[in-house]
C-alpha positions in Angstrom: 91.2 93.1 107.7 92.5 94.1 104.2 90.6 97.8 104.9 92.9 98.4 107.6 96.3 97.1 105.8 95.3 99.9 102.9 94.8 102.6 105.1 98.6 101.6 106.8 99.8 101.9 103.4 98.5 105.1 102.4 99.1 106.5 105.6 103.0 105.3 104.9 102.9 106.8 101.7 101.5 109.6 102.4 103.9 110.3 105.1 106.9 109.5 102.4 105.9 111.9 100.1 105.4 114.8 102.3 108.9 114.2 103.6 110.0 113.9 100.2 107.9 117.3 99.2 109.1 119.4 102.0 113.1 118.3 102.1 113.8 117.2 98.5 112.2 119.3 96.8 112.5 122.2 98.4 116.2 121.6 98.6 116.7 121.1 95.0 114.4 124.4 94.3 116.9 126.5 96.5 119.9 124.9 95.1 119.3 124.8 91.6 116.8 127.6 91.5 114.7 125.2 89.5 111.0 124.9 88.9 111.1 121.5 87.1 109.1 119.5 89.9 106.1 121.8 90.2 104.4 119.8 87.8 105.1 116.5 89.5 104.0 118.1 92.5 100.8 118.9 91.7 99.8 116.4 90.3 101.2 114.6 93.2 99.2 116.6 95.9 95.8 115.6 94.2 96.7 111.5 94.1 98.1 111.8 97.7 95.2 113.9 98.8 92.9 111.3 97.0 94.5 108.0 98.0 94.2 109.2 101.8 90.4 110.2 101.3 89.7 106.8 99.6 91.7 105.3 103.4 89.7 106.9 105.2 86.2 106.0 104.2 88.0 102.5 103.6 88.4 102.5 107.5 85.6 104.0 108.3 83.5 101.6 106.5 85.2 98.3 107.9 84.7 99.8 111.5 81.6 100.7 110.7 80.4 97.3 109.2 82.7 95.5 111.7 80.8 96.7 114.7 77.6 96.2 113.0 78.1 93.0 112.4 79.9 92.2 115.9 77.7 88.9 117.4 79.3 88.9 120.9 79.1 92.7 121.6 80.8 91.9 124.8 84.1 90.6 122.7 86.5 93.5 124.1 89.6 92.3 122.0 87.6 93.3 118.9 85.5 95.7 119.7 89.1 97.5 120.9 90.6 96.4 117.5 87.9 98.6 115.4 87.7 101.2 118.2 91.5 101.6 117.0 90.5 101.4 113.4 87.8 104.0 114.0 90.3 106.5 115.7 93.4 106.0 112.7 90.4 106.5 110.1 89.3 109.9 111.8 92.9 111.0 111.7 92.9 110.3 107.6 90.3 112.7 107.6 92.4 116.2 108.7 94.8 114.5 106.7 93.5 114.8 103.5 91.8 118.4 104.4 95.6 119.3 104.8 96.9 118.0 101.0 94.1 118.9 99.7 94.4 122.8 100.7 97.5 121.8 99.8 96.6 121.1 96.6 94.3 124.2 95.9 97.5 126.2 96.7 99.5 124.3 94.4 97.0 124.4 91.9 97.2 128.5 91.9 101.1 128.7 92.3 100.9 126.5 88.8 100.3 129.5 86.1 103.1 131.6 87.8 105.9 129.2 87.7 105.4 127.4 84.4 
């Protein structure tokens, strides 16, 4: 299932760029009292937030049409494979309501630091 390798890869890179937004950045902010990434993080916090909506409705959608289009309802294997599915696409969801509050708050800290 392709739907389910894309959301494992936004999920990853997701989880890279917060680390990278809440330890490089803010370490290079206090050291060199810089603003120079706000732009790159803003603009960063909408593709993030975007590219973990787009994985969940990916997931969604392939558990969705998987199930639907399960012949052997009794097949536990899969129907345990997109229950699984089901439950990493639901936690996308809070996911991108996080970045993209996130992104609303870096969207109004914008005009004070440029």
């Amino acid at each position: 299932m392709l739907n389910y390798s894309y959301m494992f890869a936004a999920s990853i890179i997701g989880i890279g760029y917060t680390i990278l937004q809440t330890i490089a950045f803010v370490i290079f902010q206090i050291v060199m009292e810089s603003h120079k990434f706000i732009i790159f993080e803003f603009y960063g916090d909408k593709v993030i937030s975007y590219l973990l909506l787009s994985a969940a409705a990916a997931g969604l959608g392939a558990s969705i049409d998987g199930k639907s289009h399960l012949i052997d309802k009794s097949n536990d294997h899969f129907n345990n494979y997109l229950n699984k599915g089901f439950a990493a696409a639901n936690l996308l969801l809070p996911a991108f309501v996080c970045t993209a509050i996130l992104s609303i708050l870096s969207s109004y800290a914008l005009p004070k630091k440029v």
